[in-house]
C-alpha positions as CSV (number, residue, x, y, z in Angstrom):
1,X,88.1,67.6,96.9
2,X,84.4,66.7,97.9
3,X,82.6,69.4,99.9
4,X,80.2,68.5,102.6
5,X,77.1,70.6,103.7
6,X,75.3,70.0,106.9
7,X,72.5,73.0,107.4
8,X,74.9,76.3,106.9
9,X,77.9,74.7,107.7
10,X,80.2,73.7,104.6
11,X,83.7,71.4,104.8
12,X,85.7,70.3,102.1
13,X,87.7,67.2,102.8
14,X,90.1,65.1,100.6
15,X,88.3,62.3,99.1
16,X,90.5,59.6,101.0
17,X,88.7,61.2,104.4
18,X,85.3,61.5,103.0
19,X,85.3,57.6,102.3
20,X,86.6,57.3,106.0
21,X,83.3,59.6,106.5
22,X,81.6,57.2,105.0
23,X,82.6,54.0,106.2
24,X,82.7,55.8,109.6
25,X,78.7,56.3,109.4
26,X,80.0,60.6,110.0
27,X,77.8,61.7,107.3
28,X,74.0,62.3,108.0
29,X,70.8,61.3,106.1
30,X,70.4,65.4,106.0
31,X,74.0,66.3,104.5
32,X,74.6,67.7,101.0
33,X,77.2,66.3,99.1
34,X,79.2,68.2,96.3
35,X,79.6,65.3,93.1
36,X,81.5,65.4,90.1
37,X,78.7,66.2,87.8
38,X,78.3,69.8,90.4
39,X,75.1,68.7,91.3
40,X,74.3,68.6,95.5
41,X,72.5,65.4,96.5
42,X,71.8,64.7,99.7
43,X,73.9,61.7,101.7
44,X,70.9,59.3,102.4
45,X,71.2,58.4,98.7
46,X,75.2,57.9,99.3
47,X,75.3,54.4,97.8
48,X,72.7,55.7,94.8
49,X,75.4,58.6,94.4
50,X,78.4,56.9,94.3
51,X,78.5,56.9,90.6
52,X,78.8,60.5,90.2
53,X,81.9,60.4,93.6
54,X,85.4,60.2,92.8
55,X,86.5,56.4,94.2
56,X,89.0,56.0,96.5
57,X,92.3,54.8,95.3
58,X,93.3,51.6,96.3
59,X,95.6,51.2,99.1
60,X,99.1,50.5,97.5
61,X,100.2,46.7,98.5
62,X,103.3,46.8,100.3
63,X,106.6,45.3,98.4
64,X,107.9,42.5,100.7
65,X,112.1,43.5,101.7
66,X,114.0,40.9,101.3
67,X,115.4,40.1,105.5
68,X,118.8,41.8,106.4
69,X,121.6,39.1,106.7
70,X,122.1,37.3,110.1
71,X,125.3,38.4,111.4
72,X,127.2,35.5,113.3
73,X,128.8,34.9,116.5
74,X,132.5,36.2,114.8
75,X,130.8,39.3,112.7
76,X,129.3,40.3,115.7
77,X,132.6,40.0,117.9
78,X,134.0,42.1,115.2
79,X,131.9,45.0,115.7
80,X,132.4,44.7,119.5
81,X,136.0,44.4,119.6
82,X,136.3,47.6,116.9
83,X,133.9,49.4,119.0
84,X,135.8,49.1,122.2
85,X,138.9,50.1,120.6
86,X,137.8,53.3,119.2
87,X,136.8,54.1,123.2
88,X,140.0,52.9,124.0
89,X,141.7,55.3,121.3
90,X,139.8,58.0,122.3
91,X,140.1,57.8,125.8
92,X,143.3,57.8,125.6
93,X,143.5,60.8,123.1
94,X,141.5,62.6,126.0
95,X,144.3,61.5,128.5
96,X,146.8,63.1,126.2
97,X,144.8,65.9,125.5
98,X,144.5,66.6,129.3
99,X,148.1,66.3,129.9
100,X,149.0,68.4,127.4
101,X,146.5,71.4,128.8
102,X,147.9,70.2,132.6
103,X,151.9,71.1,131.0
104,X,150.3,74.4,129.4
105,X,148.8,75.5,132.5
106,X,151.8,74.8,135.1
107,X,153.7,77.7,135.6
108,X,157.1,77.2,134.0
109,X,160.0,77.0,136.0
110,X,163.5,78.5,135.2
111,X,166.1,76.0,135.7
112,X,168.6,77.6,137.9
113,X,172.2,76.6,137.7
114,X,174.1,77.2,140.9
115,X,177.1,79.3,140.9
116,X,180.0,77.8,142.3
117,X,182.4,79.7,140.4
118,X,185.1,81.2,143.0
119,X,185.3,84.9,142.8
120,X,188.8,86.4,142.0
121,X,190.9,88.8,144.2
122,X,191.4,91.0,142.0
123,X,187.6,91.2,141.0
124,X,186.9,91.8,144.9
125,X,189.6,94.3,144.7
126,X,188.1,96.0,141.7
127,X,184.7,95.7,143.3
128,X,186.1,97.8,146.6
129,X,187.6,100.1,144.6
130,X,184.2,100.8,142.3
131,X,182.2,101.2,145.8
132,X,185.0,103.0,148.1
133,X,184.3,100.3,150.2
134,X,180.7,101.8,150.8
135,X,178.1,99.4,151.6
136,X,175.1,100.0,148.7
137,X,172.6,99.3,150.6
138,X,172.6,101.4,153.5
139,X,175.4,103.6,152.7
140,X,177.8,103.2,155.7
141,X,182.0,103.2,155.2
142,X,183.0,99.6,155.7
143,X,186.5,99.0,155.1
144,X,185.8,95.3,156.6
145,X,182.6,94.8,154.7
146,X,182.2,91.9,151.8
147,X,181.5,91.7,148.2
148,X,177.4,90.7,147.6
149,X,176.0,89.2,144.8
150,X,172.6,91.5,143.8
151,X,171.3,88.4,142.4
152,X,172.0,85.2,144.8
153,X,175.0,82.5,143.9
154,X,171.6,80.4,144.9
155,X,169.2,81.9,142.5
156,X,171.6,81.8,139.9
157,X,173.6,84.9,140.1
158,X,177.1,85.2,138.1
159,X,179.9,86.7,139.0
160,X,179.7,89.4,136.8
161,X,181.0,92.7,137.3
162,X,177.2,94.5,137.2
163,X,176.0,91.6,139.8
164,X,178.2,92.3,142.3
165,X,178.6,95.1,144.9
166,X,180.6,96.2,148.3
167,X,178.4,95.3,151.4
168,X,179.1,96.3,155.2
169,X,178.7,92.7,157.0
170,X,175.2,93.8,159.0
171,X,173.3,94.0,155.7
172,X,175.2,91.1,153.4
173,X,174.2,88.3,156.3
174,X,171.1,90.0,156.9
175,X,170.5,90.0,153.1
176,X,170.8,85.7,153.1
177,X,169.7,84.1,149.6
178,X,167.4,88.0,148.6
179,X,167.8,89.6,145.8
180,X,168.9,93.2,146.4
181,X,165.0,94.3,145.4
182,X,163.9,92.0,147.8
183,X,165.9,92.9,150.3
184,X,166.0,96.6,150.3
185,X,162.2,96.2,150.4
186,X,162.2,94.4,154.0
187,X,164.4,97.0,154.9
188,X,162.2,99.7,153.4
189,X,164.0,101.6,150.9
């Protein structure tokens, strides 16, 4: 380090910038210059005081790199033809990808099997019996009425004992493919 004094001002610089000071003609005949020995001398003796400066080192000569190999026409093809088959891969991992969150998002649908199963006499006769040929949803006698499905032959109802119930012949055409919940709430129960 090699401290510079210009009237009360003082800077210390690395000595690699104080030759560029130097060389640079920044220094003035009036500056003080900190040497080795500690002596101050004064910088319009600079070429008389370079004995007692610390030199510059020299610049370090740069190791000549031996040139990368040339690639050819085929190398080169190589490296083009990987390349555009990792996009190909991963565009189409992102197609599957995006599928995949498309099937995850879709509601799922219930498969509904339709109920063609013919329903008994006796189970209609059991059915009457169980209701006293009321109608369950609006509670009138019918003696002429029909056995319902709760749940719809369409939506997949059974035949099941629990699934099925007397009807007068108003509410069971009026009632179509609804599910008793849905029907009793369009006729406001």
């Amino acid at each position: 380090m090699i401290t510079v004094r210009r009237g009360v001002e003082q800077v210390v610089v690395e000595e690699a910038d104080f030759w560029r000071w130097v060389e640079g003609r920044n220094l003035q005949p009036t500056d003080w210059v900190s040497c080795s020995d500690g002596q101050l001398r004064q910088a319009q003796h600079i070429w008389k005081l370079k004995a007692f400066l610390p030199q510059p080192e020299p610049a370090p000569v740069p190791v000549p790199q031996p040139a990368p190999p040339q690639d050819n026409f085929f190398t080169v093809l190589g490296k083009v033809l990987l390349g555009a088959a990792a996009i190909a891969g991963a565009a189409y991992v992102a197609v599957k990808i995006g599928e995949a969150l498309d099937d995850a998002m879709r509601p799922k649908q219930r498969r509904i099997v339709y109920n063609d199963e013919p329903l008994t006499d006796a189970k209609r006769q059991q059915i009457r019996e169980r209701d006293q040929e009321t109608c369950q949803y609006c509670g009138v006698h019918a003696p002429n009425g029909h056995v319902d499905h709760e749940r719809s032959r369409a939506d997949g109802g059974t035949n099941r004992v629990d699934n099925l119930v007397w009807a007068c012949i108003t509410c069971n055409t009026s009632k179509g493919s609804d599910s008793a919940a849905q029907f009793r709430r369009r006729m406001g129960q």
